[in-house]
Backbone as CSV, one residue per row, in Angstrom:
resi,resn,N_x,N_y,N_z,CA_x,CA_y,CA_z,C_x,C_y,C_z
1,UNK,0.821,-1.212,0.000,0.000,0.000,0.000,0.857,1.265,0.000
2,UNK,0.404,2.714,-0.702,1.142,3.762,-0.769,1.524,4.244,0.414
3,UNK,2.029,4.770,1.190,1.851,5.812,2.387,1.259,6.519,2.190
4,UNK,0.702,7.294,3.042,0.165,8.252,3.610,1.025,9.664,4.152
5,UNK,2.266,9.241,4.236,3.206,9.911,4.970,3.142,11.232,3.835
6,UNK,3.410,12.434,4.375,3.635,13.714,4.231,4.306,14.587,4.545
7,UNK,5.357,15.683,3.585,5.800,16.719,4.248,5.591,18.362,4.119
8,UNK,5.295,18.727,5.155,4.729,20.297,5.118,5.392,21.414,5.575
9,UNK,4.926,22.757,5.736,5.880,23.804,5.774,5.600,23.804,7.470
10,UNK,6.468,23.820,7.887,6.868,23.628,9.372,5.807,25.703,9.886
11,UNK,5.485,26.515,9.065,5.144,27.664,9.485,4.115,28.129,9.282
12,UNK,2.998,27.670,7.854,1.914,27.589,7.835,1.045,26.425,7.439
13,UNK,1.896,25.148,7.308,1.214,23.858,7.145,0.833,23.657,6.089
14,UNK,1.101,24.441,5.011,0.897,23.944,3.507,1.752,22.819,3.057
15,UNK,0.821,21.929,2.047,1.057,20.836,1.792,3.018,20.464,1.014
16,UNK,4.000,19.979,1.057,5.450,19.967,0.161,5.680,19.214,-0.911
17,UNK,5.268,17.850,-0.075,5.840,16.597,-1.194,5.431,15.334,0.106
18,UNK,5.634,14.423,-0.531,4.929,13.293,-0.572,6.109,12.351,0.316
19,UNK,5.809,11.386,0.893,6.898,10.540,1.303,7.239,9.938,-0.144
20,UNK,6.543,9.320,-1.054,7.335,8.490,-2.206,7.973,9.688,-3.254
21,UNK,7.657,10.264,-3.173,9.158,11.616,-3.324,10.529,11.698,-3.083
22,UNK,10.890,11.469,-1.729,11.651,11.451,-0.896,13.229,10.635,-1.665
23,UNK,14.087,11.665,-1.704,15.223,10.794,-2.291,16.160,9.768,-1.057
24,UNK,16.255,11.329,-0.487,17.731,11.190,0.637,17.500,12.111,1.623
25,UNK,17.983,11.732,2.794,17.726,12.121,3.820,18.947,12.866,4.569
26,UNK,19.825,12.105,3.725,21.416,12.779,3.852,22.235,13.890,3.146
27,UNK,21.791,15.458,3.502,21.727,16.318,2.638,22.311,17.960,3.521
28,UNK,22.821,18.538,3.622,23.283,19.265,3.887,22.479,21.042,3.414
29,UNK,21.549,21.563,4.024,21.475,22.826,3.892,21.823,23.875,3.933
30,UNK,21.922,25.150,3.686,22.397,26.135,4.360,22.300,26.515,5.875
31,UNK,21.352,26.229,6.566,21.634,26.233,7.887,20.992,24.519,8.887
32,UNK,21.484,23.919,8.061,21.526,22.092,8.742,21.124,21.102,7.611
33,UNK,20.611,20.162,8.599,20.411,19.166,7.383,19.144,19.311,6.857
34,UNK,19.037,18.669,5.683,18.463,18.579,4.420,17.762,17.459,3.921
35,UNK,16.533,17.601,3.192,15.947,16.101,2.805,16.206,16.610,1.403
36,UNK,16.517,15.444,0.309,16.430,15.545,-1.269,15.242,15.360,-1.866
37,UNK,14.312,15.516,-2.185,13.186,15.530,-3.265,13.003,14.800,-4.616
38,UNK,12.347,14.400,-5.117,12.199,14.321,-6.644,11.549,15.694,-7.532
39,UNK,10.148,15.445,-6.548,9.672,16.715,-6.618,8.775,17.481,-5.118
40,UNK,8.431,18.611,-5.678,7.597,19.477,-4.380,6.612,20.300,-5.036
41,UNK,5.592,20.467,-4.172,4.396,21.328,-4.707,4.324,22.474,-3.662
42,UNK,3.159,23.413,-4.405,2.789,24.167,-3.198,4.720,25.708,-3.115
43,UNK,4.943,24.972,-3.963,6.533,26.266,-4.148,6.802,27.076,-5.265
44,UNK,7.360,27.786,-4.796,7.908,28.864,-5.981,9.292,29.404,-5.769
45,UNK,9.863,29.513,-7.099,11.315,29.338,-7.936,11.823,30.690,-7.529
46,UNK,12.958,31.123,-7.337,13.700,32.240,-7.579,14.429,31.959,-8.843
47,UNK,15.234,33.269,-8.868,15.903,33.442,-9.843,17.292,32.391,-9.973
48,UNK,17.963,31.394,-11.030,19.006,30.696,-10.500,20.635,31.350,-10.723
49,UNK,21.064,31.005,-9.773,22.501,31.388,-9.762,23.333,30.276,-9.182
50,UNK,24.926,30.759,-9.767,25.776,29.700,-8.920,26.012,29.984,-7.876
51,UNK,26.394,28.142,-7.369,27.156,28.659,-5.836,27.738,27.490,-6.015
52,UNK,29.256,27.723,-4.906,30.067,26.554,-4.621,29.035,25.957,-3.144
53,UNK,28.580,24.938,-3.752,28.265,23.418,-2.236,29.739,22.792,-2.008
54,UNK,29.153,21.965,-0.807,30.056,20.804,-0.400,30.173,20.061,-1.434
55,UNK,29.634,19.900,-2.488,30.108,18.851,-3.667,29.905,19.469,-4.859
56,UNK,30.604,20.599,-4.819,31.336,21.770,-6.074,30.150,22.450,-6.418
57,UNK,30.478,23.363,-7.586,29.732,24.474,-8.156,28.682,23.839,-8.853
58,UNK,27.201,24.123,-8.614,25.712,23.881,-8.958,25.271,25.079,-9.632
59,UNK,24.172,25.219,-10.314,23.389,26.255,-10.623,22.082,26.232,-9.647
60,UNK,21.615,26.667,-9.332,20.401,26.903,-7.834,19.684,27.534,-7.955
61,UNK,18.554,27.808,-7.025,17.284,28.653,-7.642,16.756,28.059,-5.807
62,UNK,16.731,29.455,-5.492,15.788,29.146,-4.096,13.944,29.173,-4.072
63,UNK,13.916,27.940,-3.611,12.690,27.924,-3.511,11.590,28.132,-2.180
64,UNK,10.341,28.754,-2.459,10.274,29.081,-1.428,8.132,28.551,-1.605
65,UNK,7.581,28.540,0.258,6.533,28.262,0.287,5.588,29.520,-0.335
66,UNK,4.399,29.089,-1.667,3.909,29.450,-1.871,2.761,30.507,-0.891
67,UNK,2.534,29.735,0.155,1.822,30.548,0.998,1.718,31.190,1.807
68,UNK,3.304,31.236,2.615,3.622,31.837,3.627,5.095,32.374,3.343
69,UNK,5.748,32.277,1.831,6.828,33.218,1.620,8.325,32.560,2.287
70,UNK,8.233,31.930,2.789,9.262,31.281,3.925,10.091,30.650,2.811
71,UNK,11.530,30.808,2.569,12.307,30.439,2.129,12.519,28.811,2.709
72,UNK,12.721,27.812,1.705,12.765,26.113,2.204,13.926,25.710,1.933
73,UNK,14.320,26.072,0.576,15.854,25.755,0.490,16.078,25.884,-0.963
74,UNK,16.393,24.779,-2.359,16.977,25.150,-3.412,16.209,24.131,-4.049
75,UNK,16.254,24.254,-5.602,16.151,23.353,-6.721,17.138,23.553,-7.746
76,UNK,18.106,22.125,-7.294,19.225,21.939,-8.572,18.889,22.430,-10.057
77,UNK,19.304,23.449,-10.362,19.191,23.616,-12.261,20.133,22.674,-12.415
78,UNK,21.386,22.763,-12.408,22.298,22.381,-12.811,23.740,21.936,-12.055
79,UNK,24.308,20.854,-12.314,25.676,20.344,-11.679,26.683,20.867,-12.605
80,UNK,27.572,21.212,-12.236,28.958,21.156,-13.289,29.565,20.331,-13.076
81,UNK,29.518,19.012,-12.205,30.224,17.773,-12.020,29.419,16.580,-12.374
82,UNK,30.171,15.773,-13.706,29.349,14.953,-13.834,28.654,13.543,-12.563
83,UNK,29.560,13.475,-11.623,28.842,12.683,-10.456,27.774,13.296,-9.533
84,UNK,27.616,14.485,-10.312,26.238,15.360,-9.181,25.447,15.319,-10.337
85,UNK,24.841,14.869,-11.549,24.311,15.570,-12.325,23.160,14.687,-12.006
86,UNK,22.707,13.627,-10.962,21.722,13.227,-10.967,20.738,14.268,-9.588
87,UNK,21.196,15.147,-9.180,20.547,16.088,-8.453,19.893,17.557,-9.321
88,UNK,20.256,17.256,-10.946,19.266,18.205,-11.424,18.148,18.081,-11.603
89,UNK,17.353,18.822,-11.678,15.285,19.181,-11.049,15.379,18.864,-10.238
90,UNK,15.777,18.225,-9.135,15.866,17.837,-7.476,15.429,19.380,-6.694
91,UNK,14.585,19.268,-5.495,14.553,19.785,-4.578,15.361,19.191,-3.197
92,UNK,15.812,20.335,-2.832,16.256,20.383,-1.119,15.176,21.340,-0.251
93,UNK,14.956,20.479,0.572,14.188,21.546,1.917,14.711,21.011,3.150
94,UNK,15.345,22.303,4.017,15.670,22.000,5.112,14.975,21.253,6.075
95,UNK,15.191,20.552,6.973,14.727,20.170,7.966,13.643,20.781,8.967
96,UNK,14.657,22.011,9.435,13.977,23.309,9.990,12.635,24.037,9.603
97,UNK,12.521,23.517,8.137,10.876,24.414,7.897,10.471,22.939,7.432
98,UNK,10.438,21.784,7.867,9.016,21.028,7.541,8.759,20.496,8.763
99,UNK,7.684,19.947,8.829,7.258,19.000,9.378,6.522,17.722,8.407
100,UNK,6.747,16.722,9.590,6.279,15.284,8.731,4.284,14.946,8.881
């Protein structure tokens, strides 16, 4: 059977992504850890730019909760390393703004 399991914005409880979403749990944010995504709903894109991560220079785009504005974390555009390139369209959302 599917789960049921769910993750939401830890600040106004709008709906994120799904447990069968869920990549990795082992993920590093800007301020802690991080869950990986396939995908997420309920968000909206910033503008993307680079940045050097812990596992080299990405292209990024912060994403944030549609309903309450609260910054969640990033969606991979792009890797410049071919052993990261399976984290492009991937979402990250911190720990800190969901709940399960």
């Amino acid at each position: 059977p599917r789960s049921l399991r769910t993750y939401s914005c830890v600040h106004c409880r709008a709906h994120l992504a799904r447990h069968e979403e869920l990549i990795s749990k082992s993920f590093q944010g800007s301020h802690g850890r991080a869950y990986l995504f396939n995908s997420v709903v309920n968000v909206g894109c910033g503008p993307a730019e680079q940045r050097l991560l812990l596992t080299g220079l990405h292209s990024v785009a912060d994403i944030f909760c549609q309903s309450c504005k609260t910054t969640l974390g990033w969606k991979y555009e792009q890797a410049f390393e071919s052993s990261q390139k399976y984290k492009e369209g991937k979402f990250i959302i911190e720990m800190s703004h969901m709940v399960k």
